[in-house]
N, CA, C and O of each residue as an XYZ file, in Angstrom:
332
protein
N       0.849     -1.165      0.000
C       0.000      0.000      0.000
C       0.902      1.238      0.000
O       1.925      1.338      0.678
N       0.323      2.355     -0.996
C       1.341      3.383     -0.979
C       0.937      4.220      0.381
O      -0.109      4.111      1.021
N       1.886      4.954      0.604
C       1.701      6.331      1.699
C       0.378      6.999      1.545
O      -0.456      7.240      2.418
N       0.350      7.220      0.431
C      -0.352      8.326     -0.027
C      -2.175      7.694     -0.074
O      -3.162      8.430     -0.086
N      -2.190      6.001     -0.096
C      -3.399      5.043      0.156
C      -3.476      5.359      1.395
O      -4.429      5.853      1.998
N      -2.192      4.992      1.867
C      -2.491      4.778      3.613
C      -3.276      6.557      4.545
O      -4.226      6.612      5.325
N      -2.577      7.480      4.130
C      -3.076      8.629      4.601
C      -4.427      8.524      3.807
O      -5.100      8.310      4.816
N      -5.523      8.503      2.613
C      -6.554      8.681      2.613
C      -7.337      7.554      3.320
O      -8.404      7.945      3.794
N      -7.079      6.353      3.485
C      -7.736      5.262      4.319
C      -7.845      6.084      5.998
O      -8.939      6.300      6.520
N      -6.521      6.457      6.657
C      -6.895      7.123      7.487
C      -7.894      7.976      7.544
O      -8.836      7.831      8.324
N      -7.793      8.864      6.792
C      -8.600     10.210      6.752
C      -9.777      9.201      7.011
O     -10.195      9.181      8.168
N     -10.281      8.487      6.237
C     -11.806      8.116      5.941
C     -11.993      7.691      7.292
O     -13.025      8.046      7.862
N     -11.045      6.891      7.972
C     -11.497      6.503      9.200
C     -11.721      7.373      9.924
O     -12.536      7.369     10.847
N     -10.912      8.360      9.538
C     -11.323      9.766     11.028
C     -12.792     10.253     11.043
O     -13.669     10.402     11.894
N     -12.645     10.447      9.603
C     -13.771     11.109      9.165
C     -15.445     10.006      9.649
O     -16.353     10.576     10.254
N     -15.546      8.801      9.345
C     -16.249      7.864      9.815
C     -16.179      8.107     11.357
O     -17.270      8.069     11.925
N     -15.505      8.255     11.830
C     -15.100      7.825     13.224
C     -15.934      9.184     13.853
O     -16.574      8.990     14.886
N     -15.938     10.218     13.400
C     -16.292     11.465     13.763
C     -17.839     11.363     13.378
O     -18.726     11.715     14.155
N     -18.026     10.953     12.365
C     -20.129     10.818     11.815
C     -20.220     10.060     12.793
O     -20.852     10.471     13.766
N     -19.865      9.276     12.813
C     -20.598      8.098     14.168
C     -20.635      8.709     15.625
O     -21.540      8.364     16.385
N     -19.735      9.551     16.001
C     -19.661     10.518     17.241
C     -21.015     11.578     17.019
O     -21.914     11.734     17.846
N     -20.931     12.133     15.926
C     -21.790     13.418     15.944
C     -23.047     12.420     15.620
O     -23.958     12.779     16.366
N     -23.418     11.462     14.921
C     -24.759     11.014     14.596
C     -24.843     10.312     16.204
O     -25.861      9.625     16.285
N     -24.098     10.313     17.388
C     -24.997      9.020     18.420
C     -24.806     10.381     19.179
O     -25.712     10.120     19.970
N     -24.628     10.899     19.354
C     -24.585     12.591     20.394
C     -25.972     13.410     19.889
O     -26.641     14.056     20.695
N     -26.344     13.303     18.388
C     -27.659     13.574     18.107
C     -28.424     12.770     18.549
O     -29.497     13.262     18.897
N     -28.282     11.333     18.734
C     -29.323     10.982     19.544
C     -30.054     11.253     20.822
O     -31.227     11.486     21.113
N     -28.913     11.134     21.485
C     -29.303     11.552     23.049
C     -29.966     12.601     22.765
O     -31.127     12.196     22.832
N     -30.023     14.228     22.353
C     -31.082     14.577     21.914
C     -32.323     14.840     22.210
O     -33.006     15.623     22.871
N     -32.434     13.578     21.230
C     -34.057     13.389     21.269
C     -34.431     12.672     22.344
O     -35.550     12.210     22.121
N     -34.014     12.348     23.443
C     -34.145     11.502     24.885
C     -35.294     12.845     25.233
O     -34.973     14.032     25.295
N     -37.148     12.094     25.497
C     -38.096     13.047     26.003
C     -38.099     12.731     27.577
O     -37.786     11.643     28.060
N     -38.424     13.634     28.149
C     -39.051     13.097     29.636
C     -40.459     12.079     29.996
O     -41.571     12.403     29.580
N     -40.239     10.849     30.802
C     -41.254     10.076     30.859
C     -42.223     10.995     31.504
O     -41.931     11.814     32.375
N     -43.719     10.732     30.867
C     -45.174     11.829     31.211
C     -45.372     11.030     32.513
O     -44.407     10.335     32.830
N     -46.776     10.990     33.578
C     -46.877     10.874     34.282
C     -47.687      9.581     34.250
O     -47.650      8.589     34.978
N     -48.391      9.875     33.244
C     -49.544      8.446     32.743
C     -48.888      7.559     32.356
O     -49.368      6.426     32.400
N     -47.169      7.830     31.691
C     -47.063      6.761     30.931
C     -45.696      5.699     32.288
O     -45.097      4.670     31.977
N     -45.617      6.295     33.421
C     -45.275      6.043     34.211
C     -45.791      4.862     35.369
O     -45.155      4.290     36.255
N     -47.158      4.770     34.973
C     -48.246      4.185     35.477
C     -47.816      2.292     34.885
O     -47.921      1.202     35.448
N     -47.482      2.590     33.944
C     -47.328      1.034     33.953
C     -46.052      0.449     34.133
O     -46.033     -0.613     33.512
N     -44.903      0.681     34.744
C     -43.917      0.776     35.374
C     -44.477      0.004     36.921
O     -44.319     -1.018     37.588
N     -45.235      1.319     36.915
C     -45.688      1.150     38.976
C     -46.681     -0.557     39.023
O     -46.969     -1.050     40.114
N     -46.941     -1.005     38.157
C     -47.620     -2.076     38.051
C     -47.525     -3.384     39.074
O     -46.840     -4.267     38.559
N     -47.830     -3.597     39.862
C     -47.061     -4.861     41.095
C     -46.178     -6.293     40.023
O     -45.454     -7.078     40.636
N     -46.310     -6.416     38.891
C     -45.880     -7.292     38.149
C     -44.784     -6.909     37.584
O     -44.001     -7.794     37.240
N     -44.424     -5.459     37.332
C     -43.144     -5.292     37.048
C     -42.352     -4.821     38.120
O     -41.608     -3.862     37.910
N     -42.398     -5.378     39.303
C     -41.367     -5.517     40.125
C     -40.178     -6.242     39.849
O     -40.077     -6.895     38.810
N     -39.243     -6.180     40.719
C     -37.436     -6.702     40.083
C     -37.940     -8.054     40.834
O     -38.110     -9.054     40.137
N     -38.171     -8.114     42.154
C     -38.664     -9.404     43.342
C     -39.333    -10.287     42.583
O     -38.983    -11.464     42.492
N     -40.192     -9.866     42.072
C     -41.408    -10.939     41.842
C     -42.804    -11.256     42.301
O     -43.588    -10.369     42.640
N     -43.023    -12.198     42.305
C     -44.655    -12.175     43.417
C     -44.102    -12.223     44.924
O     -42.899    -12.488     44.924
N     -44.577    -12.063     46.061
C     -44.146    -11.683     47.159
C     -44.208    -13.498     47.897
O     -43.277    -14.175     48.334
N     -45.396    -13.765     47.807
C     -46.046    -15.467     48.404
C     -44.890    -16.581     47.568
O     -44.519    -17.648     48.057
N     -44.449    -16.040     46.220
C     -43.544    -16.963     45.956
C     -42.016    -16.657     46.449
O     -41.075    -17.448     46.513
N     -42.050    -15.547     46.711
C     -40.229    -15.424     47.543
C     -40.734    -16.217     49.002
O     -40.212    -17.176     49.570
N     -41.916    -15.451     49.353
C     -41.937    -15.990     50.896
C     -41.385    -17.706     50.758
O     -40.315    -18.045     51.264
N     -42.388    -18.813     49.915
C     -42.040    -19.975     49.961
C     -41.029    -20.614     49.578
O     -40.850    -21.786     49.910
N     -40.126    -19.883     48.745
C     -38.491    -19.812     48.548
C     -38.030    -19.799     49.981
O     -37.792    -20.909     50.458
N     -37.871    -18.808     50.714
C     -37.888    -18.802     51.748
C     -38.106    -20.041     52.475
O     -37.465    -21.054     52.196
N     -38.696    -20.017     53.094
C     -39.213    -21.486     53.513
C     -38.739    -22.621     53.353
O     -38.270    -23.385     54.196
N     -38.928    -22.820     51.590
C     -38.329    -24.187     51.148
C     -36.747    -24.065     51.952
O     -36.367    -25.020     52.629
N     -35.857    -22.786     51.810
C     -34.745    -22.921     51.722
C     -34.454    -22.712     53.202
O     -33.323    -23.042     53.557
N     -35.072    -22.343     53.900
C     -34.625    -22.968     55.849
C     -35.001    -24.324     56.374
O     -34.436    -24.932     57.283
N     -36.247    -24.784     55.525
C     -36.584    -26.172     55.677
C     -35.090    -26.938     55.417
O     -34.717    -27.540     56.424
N     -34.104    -27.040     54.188
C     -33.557    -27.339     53.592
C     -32.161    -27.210     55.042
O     -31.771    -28.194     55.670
N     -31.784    -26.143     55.208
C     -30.551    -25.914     56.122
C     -31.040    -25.742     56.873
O     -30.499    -24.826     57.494
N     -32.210    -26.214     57.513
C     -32.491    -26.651     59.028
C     -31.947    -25.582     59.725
O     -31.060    -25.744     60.563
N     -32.605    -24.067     59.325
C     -32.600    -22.971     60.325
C     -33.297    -22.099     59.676
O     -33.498    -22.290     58.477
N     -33.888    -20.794     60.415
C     -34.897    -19.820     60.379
C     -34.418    -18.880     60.536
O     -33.588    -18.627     61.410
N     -34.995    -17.906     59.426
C     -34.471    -16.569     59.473
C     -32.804    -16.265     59.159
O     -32.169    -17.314     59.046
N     -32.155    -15.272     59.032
C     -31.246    -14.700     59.408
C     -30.547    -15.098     58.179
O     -29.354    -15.400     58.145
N     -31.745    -15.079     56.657
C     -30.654    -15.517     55.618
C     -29.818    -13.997     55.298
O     -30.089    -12.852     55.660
N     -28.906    -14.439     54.617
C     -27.824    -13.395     54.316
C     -26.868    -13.595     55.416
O     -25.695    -13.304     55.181
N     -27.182    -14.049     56.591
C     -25.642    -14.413     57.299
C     -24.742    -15.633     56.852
O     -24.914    -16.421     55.922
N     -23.641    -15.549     57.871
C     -22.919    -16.849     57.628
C     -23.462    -17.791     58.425
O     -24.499    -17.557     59.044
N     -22.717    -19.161     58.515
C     -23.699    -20.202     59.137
C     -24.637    -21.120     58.756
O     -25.294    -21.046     57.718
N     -24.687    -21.699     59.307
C     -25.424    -22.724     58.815
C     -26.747    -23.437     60.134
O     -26.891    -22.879     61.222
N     -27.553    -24.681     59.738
C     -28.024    -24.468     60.849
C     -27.096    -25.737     61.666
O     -27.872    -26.204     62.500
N     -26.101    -26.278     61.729
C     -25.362    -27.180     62.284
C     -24.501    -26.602     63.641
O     -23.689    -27.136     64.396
N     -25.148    -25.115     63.556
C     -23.955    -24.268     64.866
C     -23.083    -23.545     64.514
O     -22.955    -22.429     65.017
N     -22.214    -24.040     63.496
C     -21.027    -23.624     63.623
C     -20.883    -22.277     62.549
O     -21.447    -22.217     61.456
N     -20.027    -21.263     63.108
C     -20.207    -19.825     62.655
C     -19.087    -19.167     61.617
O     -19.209    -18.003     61.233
């Protein structure tokens, strides 16, 4: 490849490299503020991160039944005593 290839291949890349900067910076932009109504289905009890509440509870459950102790998940321990 001559010099003179290699400097316009650059260029093009700069030049590419720069549309793609200025075309995704125009995007953001157009970013509107969420309305108040349309916020409403967000707040929905089903689009929670948790889930249904009766099925964590029995997660729960299943999983102290299981290590034979109550409560205090998120610690260390187990239910055998030892800490």
């Amino acid at each position: 490849m001559t010099p003179r290839t290699h400097r316009r291949l650059a260029t093009l890349a700069r030049l590419a490299a720069l549309a793609a900067i200025a075309w995704g910076a125009a995007g953001c932009g157009a970013i509107k503020p969420v309305q108040a109504w349309e916020k409403g289905h967000l707040a929905r009890p089903e689009m929670l991160m948790e889930g249904d509440l009766l099925e964590g509870r029995y997660d729960e459950h299943i999983y102290a039944s299981r290590e034979a102790a109550s409560g205090g998940s998120g610690v260390g321990g187990g239910g055998c005593g030892c800490n």
